[in-house]
N, C-alpha and C positions, 0 to 999 in steps of 0.2 A: 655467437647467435644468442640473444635472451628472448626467452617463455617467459610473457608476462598472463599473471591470471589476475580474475576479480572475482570476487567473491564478497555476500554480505556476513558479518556477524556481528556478535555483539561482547565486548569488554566483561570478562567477568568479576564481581566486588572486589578477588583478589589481585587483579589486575592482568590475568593469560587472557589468554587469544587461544580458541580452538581451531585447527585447520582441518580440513576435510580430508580423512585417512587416504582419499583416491587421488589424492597428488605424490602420496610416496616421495616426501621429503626427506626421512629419515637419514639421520647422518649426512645434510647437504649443507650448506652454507647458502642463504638468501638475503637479498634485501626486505624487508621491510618498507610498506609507503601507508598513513592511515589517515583518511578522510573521516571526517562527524558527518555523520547523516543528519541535514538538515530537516525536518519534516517541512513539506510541500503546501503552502495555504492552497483550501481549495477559492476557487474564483468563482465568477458570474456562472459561467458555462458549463464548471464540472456541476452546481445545482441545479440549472436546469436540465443536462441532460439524466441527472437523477430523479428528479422528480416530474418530469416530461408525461401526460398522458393522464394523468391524476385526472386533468379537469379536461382533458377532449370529450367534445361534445355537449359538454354543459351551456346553458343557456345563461351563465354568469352567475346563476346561483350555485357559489361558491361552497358553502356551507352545506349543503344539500349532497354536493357531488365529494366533497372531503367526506361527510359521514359516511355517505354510500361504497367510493372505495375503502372507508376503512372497516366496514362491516365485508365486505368480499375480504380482503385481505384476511381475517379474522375468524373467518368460518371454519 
């Protein structure tokens, strides 16, 4: 039977690998398997759902309603 786990980390300068003490590997024999975490572009949609709401309600003046939530934000 093989226990596979995942987990994130990160290479360090000297070239280890830390494992998380609650897998109590100690003295065991493992494979090894290492993916590069590619970072993710964000798209169309992950910006608007971040910035969604900014301008609800405004009558197109844009300028007006960017100042106004960035003075709420701000207070």
């Amino acid at each position: 039977m093989e226990n596979s786990i995942t987990f994130l980390t990160k290479v360090s300068k000297d070239g280890t690998i830390q494992l998380p003490e609650s897998l109590h590997l100690e003295n065991q024999e493992v494979e090894i398997r290492i993916s590069k975490q590619i970072p993710q572009k964000k798209n169309a949609l992950d910006f608007v759902r971040k910035w969604k709401g900014i301008l609800k309600g405004s009558d197109g003046d844009y300028k007006k309603a960017r100042q106004e939530y960035l003075e709420k934000k701000h207070q």
